[in-house]
N, C-alpha and C positions, 0 to 999 in steps of 0.2 A: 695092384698091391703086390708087390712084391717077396719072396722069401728065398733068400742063398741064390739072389739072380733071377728066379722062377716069377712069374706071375702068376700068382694063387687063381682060381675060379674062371681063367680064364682062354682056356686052352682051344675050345671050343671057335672062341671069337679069332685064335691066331692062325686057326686051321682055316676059316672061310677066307682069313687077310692071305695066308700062303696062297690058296686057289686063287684067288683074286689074282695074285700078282703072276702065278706061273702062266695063267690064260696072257695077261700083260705082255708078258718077256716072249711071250708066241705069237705075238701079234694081236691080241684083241684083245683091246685095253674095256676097262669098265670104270664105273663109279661105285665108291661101296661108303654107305652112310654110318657113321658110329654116334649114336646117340646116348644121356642119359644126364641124369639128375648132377649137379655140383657136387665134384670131388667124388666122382663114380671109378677114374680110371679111365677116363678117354686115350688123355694124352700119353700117360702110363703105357697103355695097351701099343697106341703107336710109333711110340718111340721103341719102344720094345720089339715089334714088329720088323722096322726100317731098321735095330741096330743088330738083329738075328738075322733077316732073313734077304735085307739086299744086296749086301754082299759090297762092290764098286761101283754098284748104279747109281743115277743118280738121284738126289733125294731134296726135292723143292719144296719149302715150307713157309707158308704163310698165316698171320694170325690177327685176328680181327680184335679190334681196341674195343673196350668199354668206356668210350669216352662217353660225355655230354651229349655227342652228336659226335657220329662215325665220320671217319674220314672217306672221301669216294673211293672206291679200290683201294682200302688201305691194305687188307693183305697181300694185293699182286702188286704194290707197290716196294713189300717187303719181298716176296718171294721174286720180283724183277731184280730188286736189287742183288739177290745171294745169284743170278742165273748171270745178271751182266748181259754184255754185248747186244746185240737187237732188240731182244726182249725187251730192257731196260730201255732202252730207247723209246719203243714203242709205247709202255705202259707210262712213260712219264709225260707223250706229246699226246697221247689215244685224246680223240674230239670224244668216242663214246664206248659204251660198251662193247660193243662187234668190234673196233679195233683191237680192246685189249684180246676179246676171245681167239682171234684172227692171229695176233702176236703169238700165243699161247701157243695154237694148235700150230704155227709153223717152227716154235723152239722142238714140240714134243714130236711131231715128224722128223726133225733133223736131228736129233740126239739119238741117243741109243737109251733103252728100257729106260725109265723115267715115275718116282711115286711123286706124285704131287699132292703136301698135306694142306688144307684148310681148313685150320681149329678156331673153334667157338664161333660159327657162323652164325649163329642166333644174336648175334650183336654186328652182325654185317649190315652195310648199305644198301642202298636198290642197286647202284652200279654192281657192286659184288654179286649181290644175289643174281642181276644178269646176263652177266659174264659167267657163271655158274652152270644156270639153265643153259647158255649156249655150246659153252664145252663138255655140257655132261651131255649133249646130242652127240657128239662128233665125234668120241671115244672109240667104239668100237672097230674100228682099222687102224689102230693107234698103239703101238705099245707103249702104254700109259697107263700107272691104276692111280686116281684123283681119288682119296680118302678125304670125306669130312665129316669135323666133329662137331655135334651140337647139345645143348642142353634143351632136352626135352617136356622139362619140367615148368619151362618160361615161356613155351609160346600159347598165348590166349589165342581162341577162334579167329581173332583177324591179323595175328601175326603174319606178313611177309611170309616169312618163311614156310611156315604151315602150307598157306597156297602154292608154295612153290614145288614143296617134298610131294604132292599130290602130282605134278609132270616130269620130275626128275625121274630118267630111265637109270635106275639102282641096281647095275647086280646082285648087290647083297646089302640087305640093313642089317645091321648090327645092335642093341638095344640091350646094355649093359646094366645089369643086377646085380644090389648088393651083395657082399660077403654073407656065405653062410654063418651060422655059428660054428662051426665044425672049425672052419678056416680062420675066423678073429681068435680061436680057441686055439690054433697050431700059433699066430703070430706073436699072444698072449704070454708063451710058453717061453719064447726068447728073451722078454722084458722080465719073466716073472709074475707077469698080473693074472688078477684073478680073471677066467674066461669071461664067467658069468656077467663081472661088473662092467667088464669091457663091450661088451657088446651089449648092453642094456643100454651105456651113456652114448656109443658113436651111432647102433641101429645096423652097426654093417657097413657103416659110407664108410670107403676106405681113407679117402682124406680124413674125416674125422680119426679114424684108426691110427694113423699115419701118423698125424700132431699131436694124439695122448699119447703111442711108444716114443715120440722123440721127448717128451716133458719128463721132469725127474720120476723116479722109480715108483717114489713113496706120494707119489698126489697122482687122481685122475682128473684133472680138469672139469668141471661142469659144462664148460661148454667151447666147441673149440677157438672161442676166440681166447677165454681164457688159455687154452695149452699152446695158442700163437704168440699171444703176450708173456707165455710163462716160460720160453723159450728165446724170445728176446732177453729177456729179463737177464738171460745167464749171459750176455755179451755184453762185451766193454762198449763205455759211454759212447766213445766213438762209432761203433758198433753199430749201435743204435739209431743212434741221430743218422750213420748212412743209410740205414733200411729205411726210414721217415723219410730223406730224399730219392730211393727209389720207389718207393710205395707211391709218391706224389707222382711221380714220372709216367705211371701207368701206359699201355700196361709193361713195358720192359725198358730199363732207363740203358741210352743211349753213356758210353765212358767219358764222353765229353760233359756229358748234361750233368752227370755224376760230379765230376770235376768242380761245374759252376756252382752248383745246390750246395756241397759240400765239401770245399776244398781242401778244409784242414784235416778232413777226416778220411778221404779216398784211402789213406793207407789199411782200411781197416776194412778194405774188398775181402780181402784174403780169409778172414776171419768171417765173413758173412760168408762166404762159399764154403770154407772148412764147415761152417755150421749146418750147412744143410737149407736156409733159409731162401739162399740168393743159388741159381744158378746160372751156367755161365751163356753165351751167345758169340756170335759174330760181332762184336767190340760193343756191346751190349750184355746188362746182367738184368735179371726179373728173377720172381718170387715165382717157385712150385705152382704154385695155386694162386687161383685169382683171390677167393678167401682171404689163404694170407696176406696179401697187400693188401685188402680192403679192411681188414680190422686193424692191418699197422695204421692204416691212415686214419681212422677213427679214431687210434688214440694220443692221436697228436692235438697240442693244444691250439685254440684258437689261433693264437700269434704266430706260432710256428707253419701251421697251416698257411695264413696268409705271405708269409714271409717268404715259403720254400715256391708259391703260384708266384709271385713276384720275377722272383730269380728264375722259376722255369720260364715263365714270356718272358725276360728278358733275353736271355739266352737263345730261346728257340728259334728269337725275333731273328737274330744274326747266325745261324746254323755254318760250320765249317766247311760243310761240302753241300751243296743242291740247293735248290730255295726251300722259303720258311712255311713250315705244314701249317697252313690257315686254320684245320678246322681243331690242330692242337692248342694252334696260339689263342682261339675264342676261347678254348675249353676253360685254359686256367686264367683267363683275364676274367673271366665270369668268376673262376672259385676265388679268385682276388680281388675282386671287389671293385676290378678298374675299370670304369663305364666307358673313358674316354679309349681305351684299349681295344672294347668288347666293339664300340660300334667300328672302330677302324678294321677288326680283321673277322668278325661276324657278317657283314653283309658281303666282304670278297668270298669268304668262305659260301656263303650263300651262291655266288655266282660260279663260284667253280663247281660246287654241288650240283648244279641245276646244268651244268656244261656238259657234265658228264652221265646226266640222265638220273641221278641221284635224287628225286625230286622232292620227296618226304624230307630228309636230311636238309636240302636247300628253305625248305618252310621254317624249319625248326630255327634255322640259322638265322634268318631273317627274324623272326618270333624272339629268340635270344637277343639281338640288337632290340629289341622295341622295349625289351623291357628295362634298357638304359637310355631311351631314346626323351625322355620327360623333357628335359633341355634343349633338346633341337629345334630349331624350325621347323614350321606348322610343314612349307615344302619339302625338309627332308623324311620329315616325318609319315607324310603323307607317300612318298617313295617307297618307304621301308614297306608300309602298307600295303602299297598296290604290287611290291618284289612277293609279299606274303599272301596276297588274295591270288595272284594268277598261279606259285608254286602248289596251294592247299586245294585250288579248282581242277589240275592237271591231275592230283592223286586224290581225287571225287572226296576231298576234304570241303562239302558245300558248303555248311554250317558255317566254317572256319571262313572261307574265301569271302563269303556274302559279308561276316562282321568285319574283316578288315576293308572288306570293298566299301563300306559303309563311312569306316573312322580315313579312310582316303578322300572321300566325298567331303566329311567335317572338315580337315583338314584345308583342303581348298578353299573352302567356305569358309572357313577364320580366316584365310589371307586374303578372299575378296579375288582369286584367281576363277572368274569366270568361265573362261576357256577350258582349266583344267578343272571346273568342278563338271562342267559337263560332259570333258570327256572318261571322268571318273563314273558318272551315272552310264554313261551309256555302257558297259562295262558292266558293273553294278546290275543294271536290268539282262542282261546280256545270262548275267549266271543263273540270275534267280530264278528262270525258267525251270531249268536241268529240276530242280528241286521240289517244283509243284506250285512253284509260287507266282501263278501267272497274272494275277492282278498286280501283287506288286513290282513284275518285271513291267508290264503296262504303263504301271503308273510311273514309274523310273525313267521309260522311256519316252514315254511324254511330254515329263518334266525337262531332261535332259534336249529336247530338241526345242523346246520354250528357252532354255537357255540359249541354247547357239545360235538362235532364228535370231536373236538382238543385235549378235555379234557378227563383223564381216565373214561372211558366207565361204567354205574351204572344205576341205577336208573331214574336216570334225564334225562338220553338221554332214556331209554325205555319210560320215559314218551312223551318225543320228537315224537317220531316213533310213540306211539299210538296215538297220537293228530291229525299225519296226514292220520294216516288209518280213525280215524271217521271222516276226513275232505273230504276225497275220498269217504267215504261211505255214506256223506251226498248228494253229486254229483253223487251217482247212477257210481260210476267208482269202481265196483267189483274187476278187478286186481289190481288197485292202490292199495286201499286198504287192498287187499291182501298183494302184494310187502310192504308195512309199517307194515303190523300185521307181 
């Protein structure tokens, strides 16, 4: 939160980022975590930081989407693209994570001092996350200080990231708290409002603070989506309907995508930046706050809604420069309602997901296709299933793996494909182990070699035979095991 240039309450957090980075600029770069609740001042703090304190270094920034289902390395995707030359190269061909980390660590070797920012990583991917873990090892001979921000308020006990903030070697965490009242009571003093009311309705979040001093004088909003809407409210029509098509765009609309969404109204960029709403990018504009997009899109109507996901897959489909981001084009063919859309770029998404190590993300995707999958073939169907049983068994999703391995097994079995209902079971038995469930991997696997015994003898049934030697030889039953090897 800001006052005449100053960030209020926050001086403390700018003095461990200066240390941070003077260690950086002398050769021993660090990681330094900034965490805190929504519309705390993360980004505030850092931006602040990088436009005080580095001077003509260079300043790399990446930012992780709240889409549906993240994209794989979406923020080194972004932050490749502002570095260009190798880097960019690297993160766009990278097989897996170690490449991108590998790209990384040889730009911030050959550059000179170098902040690399990573905001709202609590909505990153697994590749993200570890590509992360790998260069937040390598740091220290590096001058490089890697800042990121996260909301600390959203990770449950098996969050990803939770596990991961427990190996990350952190010079410094950072762990950002509300406004006193002392300080909503100095910022109160500019608008005129009363200290007291003010800091009873926002608590101190300074976003909250933020979006009641920019609403009119004479109302405090009750809540701040009301003081988000009630700042819209004061801009021309056209105004409007462009925030609704960047709002949709999430999280930062690209000027071309602007263009497609709404092209009678792009004139009316200028006025959503003068306001305060929209800020600006790299041929890209986004909303301060992810809040503020998220309640403009809330109050769009149904039709609009669907209308503005339409034109965004449509557009995205055909992108002007690089290929089309899969896991953006599921996103809004899902919010639009278009099935035959969702299965065509949810299950690539799914395999790029899963390519790049992403693996949670690639389940999810797959999972996404299945739930427009009703009209498919019993065989495509049965695909989509077994792409989803073996991504949910890789990230010890067993539960999950076991019922799609299950509705792959149905699936064969409505089309009378003998071969692959068996080699669905063996599979099938195969997982159910991991879990405790050894009668019914037994029985699976029993079943499944009664199947293929009917059928000409191959492959399939040798894999039968070995399934139940490792099943004997988890059981400590030597001859069994023998007898199936």
């Amino acid at each position: 939160m800001a006052l005449r240039g100053e960030l209020l309450e926050r001086q403390q957090a700018l003095n461990a980022l200066r240390e941070s980075w003077a260690a950086a600029v002398g050769g021993r770069g660090g990681l330094t975590l900034v965490a805190g609740e929504a519309g705390i001042g993360k980004t505030s703090l850092v931006r602040g930081f990088c436009a005080q304190e580095t001077g003509a270094a260079t300043v790399l920034r990446g930012v992780c989407d709240a889409l549906f289902t993240p994209r794989p390395l979406g923020p080194f995707l972004e932050l490749a693209a502002a570095a260009g030359g190798e880097l960019e190269d690297a993160v766009r061909t990278a097989a897996d994570s170690h490449d991108v980390a590998s790209a990384l660590m040889r730009e911030l070797r050959a550059s000179g001092p170098t902040v690399v920012v990573l905001e709202d990583v609590h909505w990153a991917d697994e590749s993200t996350l570890d590509v992360l873990k790998l260069v937040g090892r390598q740091l220290e001979d590096v001058p490089a200080l890697l800042v990121v921000t996260y909301r600390d308020d959203e990770l449950d006990p098996t969050h990803l990231l939770r596990h991961l903030l427990g190996h990350l070697r952190a010079r410094t965490r950072l762990a950002l708290e509300r406004l006193s009242s002392d300080a909503v009571a100095e910022l109160a003093a500019t608008a005129g409002l009363d200290p007291d009311e003010l800091y009873r309705r926002t608590g101190g979040n300074p976003f909250f603070v933020t979006e009641v001093l920019a609403a009119p004088a004479d109302e405090i909003p009750e809540t701040v989506r009301d003081a988000v809407l009630g700042r819209c409210g004061r801009l021309s029509p056209p105004a409007r309907v462009l925030l609704g098509a960047a709002a949709v765009s999430r999280p930062d609309a690209e000027l071309w995508l602007l263009e497609a969404l709404a092209p009678a109204e792009l004139g009316a960029l200028e006025e959503c930046l003068a306001s305060g709403m929209l800020t600006p990018g790299l041929g890209r504009v986004g909303f301060r706050h992810e809040l503020a997009r998220a309640t403009v899109e809330e109050s769009l109507s149904p039709e609009r809604l669907i209308t503005l996901h339409r034109l965004a897959l449509a557009a995205l489909a055909t992108p002007p420069a690089g290929s089309p981001d899969l896991a953006r084009l599921a996103h809004h063919a899902e919010a639009a309602g278009d099935g035959a859309a969702v299965l065509r770029y949810a299950p690539a998404a799914g395999e790029r997901a899963a390519h790049v190590g992403a693996h949670r993300e690639a389940a999810d995707h797959f999972q996404q296709a299945l739930r427009f999958a009703e009209g498919l073939a019993p065989e495509e169907r049965a695909e989509l299933h077994r792409r989803r049983a073996h991504e949910c068994y890789v990230i010890d999703q067993i539960e999950e793996a076991i019922s799609s391995a299950k509705a792959a097994v149905a699936c064969h079995r409505e089309r009378g494909d003998r071969t692959a209902e068996g080699r669905a079971m063996v599979f099938l038995s195969s997982i159910s182990w991991c879990p405790g469930l050894i009668a019914e991997s037994e029985r699976d696997g029993h079943e499944a070699v009664a199947i293929l015994e009917q059928l000409p003898r191959g492959h399939d049934l040798a894999n039968a035979y070995a399934n139940l030697a490792d099943l004997r030889l988890d059981a400590d039953d030597l001859d069994g095991a023998r007898s199936w090897a």
